[in-house]
C-alpha positions as CSV (number, residue, x, y, z in Angstrom):
1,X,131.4,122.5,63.4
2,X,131.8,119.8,66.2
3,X,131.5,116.5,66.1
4,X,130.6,114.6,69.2
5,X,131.5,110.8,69.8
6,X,128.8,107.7,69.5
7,X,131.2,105.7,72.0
8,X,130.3,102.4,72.0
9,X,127.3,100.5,70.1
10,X,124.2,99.5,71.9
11,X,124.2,95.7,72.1
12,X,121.9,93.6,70.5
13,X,120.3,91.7,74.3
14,X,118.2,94.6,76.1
15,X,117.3,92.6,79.0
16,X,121.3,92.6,80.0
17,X,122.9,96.0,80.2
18,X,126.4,95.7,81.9
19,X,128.3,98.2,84.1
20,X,131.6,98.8,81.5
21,X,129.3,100.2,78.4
22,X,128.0,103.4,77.0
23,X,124.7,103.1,76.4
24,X,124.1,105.5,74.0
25,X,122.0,106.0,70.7
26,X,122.6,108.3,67.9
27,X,120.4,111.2,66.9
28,X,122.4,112.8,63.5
29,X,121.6,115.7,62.7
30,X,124.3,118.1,61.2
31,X,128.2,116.7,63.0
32,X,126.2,116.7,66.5
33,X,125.0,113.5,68.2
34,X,122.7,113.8,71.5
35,X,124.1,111.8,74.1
36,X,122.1,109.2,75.4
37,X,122.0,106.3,78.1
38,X,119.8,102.9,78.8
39,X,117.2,103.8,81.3
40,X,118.4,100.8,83.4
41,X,122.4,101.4,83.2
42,X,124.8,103.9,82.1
43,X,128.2,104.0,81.1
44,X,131.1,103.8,83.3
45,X,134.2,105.4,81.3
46,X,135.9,108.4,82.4
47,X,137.3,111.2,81.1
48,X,139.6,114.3,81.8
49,X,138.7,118.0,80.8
50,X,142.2,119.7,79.8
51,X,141.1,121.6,77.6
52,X,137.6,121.6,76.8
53,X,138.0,122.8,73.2
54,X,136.5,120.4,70.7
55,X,137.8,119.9,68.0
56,X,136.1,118.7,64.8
57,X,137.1,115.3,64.2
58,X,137.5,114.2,67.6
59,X,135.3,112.3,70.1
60,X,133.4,114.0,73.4
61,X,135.7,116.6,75.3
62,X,138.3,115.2,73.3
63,X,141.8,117.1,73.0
64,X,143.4,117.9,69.7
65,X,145.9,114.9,69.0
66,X,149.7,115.4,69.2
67,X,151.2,113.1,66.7
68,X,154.6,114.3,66.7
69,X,155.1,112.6,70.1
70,X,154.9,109.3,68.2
71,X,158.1,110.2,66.5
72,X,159.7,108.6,69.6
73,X,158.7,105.3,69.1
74,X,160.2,105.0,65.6
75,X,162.0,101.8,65.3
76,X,160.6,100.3,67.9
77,X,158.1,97.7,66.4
78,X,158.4,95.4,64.0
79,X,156.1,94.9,60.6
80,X,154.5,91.7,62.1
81,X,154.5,93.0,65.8
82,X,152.4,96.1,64.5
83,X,150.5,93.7,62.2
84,X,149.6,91.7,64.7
85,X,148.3,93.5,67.3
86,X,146.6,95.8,65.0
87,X,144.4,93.0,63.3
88,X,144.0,90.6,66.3
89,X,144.1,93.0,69.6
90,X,142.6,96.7,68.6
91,X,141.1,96.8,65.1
92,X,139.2,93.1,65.2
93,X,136.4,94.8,63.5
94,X,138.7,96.1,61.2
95,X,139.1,99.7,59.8
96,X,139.0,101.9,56.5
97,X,141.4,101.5,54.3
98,X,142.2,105.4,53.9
99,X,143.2,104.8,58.0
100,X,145.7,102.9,58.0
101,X,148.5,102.1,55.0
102,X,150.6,99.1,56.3
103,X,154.1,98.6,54.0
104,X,156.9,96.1,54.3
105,X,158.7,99.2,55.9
106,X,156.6,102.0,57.4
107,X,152.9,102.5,58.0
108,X,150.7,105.2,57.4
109,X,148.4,106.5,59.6
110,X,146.2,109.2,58.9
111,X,146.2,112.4,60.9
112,X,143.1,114.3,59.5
113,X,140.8,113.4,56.5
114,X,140.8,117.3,55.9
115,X,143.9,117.8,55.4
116,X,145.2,114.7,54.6
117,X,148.4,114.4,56.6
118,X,150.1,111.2,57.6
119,X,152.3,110.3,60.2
120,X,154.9,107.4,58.7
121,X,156.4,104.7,61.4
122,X,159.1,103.2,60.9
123,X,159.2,99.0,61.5
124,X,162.5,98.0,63.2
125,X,164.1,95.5,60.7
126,X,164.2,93.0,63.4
127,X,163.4,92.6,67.1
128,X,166.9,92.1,67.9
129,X,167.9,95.6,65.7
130,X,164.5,97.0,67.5
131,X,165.2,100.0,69.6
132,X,163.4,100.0,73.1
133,X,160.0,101.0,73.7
134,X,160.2,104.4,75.5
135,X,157.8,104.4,79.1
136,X,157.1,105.8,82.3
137,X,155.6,102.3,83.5
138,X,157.7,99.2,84.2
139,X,156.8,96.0,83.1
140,X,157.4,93.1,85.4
141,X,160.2,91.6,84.0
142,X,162.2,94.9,84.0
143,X,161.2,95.4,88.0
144,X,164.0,94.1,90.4
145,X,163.9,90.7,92.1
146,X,161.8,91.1,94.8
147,X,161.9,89.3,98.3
148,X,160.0,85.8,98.6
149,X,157.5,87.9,101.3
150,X,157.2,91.1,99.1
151,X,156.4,89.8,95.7
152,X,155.3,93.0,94.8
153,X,158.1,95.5,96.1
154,X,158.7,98.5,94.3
155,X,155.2,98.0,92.3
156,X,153.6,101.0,91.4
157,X,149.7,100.6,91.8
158,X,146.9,103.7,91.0
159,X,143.1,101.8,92.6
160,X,140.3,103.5,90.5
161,X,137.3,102.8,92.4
162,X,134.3,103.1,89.1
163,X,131.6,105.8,89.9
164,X,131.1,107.9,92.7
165,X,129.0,107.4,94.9
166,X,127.2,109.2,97.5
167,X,125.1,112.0,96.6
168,X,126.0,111.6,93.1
169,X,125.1,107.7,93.1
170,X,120.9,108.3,91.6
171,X,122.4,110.8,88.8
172,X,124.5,108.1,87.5
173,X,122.0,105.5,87.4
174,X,124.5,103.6,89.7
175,X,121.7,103.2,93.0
176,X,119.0,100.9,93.3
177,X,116.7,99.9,96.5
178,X,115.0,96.7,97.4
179,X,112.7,97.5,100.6
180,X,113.6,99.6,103.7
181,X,117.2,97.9,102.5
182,X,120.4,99.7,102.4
183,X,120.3,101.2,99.0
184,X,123.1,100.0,96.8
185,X,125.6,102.2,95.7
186,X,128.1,101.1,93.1
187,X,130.4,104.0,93.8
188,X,130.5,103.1,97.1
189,X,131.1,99.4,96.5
190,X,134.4,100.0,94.8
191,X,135.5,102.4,96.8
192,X,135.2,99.9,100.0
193,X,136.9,97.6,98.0
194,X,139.9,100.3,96.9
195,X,140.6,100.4,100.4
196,X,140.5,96.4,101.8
197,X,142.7,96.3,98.6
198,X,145.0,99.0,99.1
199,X,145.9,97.6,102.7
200,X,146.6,94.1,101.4
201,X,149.0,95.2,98.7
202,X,151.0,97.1,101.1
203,X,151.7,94.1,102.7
204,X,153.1,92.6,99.9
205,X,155.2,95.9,98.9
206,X,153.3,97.3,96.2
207,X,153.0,101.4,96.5
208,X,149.4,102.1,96.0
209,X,148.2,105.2,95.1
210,X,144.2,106.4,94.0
211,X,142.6,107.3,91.7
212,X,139.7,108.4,93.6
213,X,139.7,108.5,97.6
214,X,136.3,110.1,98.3
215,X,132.6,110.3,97.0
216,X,133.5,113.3,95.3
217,X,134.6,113.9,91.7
218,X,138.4,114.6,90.8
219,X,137.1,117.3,88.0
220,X,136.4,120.6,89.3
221,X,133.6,120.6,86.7
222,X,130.0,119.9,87.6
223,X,126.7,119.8,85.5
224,X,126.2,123.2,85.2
225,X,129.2,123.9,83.4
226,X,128.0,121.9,80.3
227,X,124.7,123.2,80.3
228,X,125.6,125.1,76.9
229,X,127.4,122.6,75.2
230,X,124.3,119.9,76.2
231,X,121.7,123.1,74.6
232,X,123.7,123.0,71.2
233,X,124.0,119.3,71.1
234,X,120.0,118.8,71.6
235,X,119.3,121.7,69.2
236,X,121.9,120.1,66.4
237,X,119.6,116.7,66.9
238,X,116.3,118.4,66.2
239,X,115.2,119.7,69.4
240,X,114.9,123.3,68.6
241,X,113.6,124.5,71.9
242,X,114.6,121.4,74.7
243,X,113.4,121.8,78.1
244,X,115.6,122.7,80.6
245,X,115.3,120.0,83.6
246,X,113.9,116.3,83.8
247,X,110.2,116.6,85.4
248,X,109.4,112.8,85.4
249,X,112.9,110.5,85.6
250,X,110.5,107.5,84.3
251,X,109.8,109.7,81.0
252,X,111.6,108.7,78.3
253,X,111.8,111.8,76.9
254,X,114.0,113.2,80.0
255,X,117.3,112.3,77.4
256,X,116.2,115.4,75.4
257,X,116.5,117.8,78.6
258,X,120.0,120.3,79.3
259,X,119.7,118.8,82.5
260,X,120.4,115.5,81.5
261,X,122.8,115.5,79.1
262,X,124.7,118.0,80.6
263,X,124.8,115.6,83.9
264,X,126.2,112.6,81.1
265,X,129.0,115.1,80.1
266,X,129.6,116.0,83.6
267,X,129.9,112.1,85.3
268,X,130.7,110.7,82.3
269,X,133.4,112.0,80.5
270,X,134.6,114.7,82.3
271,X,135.0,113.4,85.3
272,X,137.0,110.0,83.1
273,X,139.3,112.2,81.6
274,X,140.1,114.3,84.7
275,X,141.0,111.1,86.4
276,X,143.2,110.2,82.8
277,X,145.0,113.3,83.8
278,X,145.9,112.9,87.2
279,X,147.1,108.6,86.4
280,X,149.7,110.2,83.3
281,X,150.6,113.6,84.6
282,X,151.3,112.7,88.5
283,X,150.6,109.1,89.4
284,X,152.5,107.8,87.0
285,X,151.7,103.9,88.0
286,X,152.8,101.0,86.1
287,X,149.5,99.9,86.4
288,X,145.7,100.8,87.3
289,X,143.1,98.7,88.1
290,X,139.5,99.5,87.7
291,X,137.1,98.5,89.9
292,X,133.5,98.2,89.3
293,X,130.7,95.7,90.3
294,X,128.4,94.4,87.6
295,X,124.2,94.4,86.9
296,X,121.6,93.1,84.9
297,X,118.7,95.4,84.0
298,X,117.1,96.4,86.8
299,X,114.3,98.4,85.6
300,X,112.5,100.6,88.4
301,X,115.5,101.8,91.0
302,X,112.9,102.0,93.8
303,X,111.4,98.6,93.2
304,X,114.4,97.1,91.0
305,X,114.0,93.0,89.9
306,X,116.0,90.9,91.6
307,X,118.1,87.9,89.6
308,X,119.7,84.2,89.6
309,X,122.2,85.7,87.2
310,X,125.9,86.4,88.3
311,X,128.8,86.4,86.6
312,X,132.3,87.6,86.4
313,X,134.6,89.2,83.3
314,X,137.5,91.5,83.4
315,X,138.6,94.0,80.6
316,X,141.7,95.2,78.3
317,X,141.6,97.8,76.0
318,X,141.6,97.3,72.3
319,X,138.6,95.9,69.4
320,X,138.0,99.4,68.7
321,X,134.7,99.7,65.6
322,X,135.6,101.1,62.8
323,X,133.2,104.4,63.2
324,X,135.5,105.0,66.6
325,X,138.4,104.9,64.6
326,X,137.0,107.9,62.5
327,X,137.9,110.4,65.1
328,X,141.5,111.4,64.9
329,X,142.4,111.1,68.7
330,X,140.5,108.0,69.1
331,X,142.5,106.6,66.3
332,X,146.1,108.7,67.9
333,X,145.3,106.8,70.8
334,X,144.6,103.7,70.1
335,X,148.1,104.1,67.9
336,X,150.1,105.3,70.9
337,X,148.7,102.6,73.2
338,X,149.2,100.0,70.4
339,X,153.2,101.1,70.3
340,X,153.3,101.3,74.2
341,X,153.1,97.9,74.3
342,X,150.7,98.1,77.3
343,X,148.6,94.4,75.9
344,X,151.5,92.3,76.2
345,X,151.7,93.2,80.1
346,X,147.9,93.6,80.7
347,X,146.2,90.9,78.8
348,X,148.3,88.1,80.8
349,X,147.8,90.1,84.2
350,X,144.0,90.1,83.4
351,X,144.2,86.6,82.7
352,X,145.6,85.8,86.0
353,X,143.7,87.5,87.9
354,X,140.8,86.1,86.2
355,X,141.6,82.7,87.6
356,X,142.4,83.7,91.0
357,X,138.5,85.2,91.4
358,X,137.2,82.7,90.0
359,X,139.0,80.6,92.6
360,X,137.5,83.0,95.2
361,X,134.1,83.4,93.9
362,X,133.3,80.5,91.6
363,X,130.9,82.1,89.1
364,X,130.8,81.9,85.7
365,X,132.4,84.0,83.0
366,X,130.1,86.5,81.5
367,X,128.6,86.0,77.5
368,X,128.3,89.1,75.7
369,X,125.0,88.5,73.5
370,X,127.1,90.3,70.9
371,X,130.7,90.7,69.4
372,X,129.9,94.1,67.9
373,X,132.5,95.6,70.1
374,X,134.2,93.3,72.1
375,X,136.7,90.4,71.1
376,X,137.3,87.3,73.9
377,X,141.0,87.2,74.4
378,X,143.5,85.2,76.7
379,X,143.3,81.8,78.2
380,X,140.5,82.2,80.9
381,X,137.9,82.3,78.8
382,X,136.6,85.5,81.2
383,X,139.1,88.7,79.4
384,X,137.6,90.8,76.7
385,X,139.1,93.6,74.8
386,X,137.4,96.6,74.4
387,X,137.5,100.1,73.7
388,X,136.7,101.9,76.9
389,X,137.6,105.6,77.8
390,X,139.8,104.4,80.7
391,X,141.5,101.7,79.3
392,X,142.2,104.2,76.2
393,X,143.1,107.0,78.1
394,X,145.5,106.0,81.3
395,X,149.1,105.7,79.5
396,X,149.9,101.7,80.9
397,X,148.6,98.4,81.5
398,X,145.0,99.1,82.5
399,X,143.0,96.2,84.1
400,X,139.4,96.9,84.3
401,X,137.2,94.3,86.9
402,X,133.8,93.3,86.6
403,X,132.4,91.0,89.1
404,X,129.4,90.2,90.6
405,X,125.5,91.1,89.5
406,X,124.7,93.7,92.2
407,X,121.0,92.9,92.1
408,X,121.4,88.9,91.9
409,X,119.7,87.6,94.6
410,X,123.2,86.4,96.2
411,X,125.1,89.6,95.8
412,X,122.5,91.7,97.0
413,X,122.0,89.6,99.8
414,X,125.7,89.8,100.6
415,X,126.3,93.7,100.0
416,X,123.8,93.6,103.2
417,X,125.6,92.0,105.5
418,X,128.7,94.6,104.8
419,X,132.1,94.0,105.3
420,X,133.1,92.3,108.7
421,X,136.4,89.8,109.1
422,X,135.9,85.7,109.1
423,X,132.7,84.4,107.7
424,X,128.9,84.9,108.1
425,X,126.2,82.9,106.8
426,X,124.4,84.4,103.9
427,X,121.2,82.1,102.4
428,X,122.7,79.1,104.8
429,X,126.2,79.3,103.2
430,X,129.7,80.5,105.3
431,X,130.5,83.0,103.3
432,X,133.3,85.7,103.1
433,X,132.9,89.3,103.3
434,X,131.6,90.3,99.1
435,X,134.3,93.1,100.1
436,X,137.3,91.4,101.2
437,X,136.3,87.9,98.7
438,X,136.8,90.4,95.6
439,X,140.1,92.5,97.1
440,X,141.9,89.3,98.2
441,X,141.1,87.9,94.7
442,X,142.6,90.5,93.2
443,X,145.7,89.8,95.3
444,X,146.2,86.8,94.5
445,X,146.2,87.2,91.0
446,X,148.9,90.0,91.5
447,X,150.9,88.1,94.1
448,X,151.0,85.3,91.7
449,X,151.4,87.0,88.2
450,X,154.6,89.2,89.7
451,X,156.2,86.5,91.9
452,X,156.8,84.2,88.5
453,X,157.4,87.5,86.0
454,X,160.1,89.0,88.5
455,X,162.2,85.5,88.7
């Protein structure tokens, strides 16, 4: 039987839907769940499709885990270094006991409830007797002293603009219109931004790579290819008979249609883990950053509502709930990335960058109405962890940006005007390209978090 993944948790405030979550809701019937987004936003995690086999206790187009690769890391991690990042980092909400066994020597982890195997780690006695952490990615500190003009020589950067875009930008719920206006087009916002950003980290040395380059999707899949899978899943959750296209997008009912779920499966998670594939099988950076723009509910896309509201957060990955942890390569995942190390490079990178836009931009960190599944972490008071399909999925430090309400009066006013060098009044104020504000942000942050690691 398969088993398909409820991602994340709906959060408890409806009038604020943000950019980085699933919104889904659960219809169990059998090991099936029908996958289903907020009307207003959907998710923004990605996903790769090699191979499409599910397998039963794993999560949406998930692959069958590989634990013996862990074996590597034995020895690498102490009992309190493993202790502490698991209770504090990835399982804040914690996890069931039958998961996780933690000893004065080894821990436990289980493989599969089935057939109740465990994979044993081994703790180093001591971080000085602790062998190193095998990785493709370099942290800073390991990175060569770079010149005083080209603080980040040698860097390897992978820009993954969030969404798509284009033609694709009304199935993701990622489009909205005020007007005659420009419609506004997430995918296309970051992917202006990927490439101010790219050209400004040459400059300083970095090699940057993408992610995506183009309104069109790195899998080879498309909707239609999942219209069997999205049939099984609705008939598994009670619709015996479900229609085969969406007649009215304003009917709720349109989550029960092929058409629409397979489109979830398509832009949602295949296209995430395609892009996973192509950051740890060829790009092989030593770090990605995510770029996304932010919203509040908007309701109706052609006649959305219009906010005060804007703020800025940025994500790491970690404070996984305890029904994710279920799935044996969500939990295989979480354990590699755990023993990667990858938190104590990204969360003070996050935290740095954090600063440096709020320099820039001057807004106001972000308040989730709920900690069901996210934990505050760092100094800025603007980093949360959370368990998001990229951050989970690309093998290094993952930073995932969130600035800016795209339908707040300001920001929509801005996204207007486009990009264009110096300033430009916007409502009466001088104000910088939205564009170039959030890329040399970003900069900055980097510039400054590599130029004291490397000295």
């Amino acid at each position: 039987m398969i088993r398909l993944q409820q991602a994340l948790a709906w959060q408890e405030n409806d009038k604020s839907t943000t950019n980085d979550e699933a919104r889904k809701v659960k219809f169990r019937h059998s090991d099936f769940l029908i996958l289903s987004s907020f009307v207003i936003r959907a998710s923004s995690l990605l996903l790769f499709l090699f191979p499409l086999t599910l397998y039963a206790a794993d999560s949406v187009l998930g692959s069958k885990p590989r634990w013996s690769v862990l074996e590597k890391y034995q020895d690498t991690i102490t009992h309190d270094q493993f202790t502490q990042l698991l209770n504090d980092v990835y399982c804040t909400h914690g996890f069931a006991p039958d998961l996780i066994e933690i000893n004065e020597k080894t821990a436990r982890v289980l493989m599969n409830r089935e057939s109740q195997k465990f994979f044993t780690l081994r703790f180093a006695e001591s971080a000085a007797v602790r062998k190193p952490v095998p990785r493709l990615w370099r942290p800073a500190k390991s990175l060569p002293a770079a010149r005083s003009h080209k603080p980040l020589s040698g860097l390897k950067i992978a820009l993954d603009p969030g969404h798509l875009g284009g033609k694709w930008a009304k199935m993701e719920e990622r489009w909205f219109q005020v007007g005659d206006s420009k419609p506004v087009q997430e995918g296309d916002l970051t992917l202006r931004v990927a490439r101010l950003l790219a050209q400004r980290l040459r400059e300083f040395g970095a090699k940057v790579s993408f992610v995506r380059d183009s309104n069109e999707p790195v899998t080879a899949k498309r909707p239609d290819d999942f219209r069997e899978l999205a049939r099984k899943i609705l008939i598994k959750n009670g619709v015996p008979q479900p229609r085969a296209d969406v007649l009215d997008p304003s009917d709720p009912a349109k989550e029960q249609t092929i058409r629409w779920q397979s489109e979830i499966l398509f832009y949602r998670y295949s296209e995430i883990r395609r892009r996973a594939a192509l950051v740890n099988f060829k790009l092989h950076p030593d770090l990605v950053l995510c770029l996304h723009f932010n919203a509040e509910g908007w309701g109706d896309p052609t006649h959305p509502t219009l906010t005060e509201t804007n703020h800025l957060h940025l994500l790491v990955n970690g404070s996984y709930l305890a029904e994710e942890l279920d799935f044996d390569d969500e939990r295989f995942e979480m354990i590699r990335r755990l023993l990667s190390r990858a938190y104590n490079e990204e969360l003070p990178l996050a935290d740095t960058i954090a600063v440096a836009m709020t320099r820039e931009a001057g807004l106001p960190p972000y308040q989730y109405p709920t900690t069901n599944s996210t934990t505050k972490v760092g100094t800025s008071g603007y980093v949360y962890a959370r368990n998001l399909l990229a951050t989970r999925l690309y093998r290094c430090p993952v930073v995932y940006c969130e600035p800016y309400v795209m339908n707040s009066n300001d920001v929509f006013a801005r996204i207007q005007h486009g990009d264009y060098q110096g300033t430009c009044n916007v409502n009466g104020v001088e104000r910088k390209s939205i564009f170039r504000e959030y890329a040399d942000s970003v900069v900055g942050g980097l510039v400054e978090y590599y130029s004291h690691a490397r000295e």
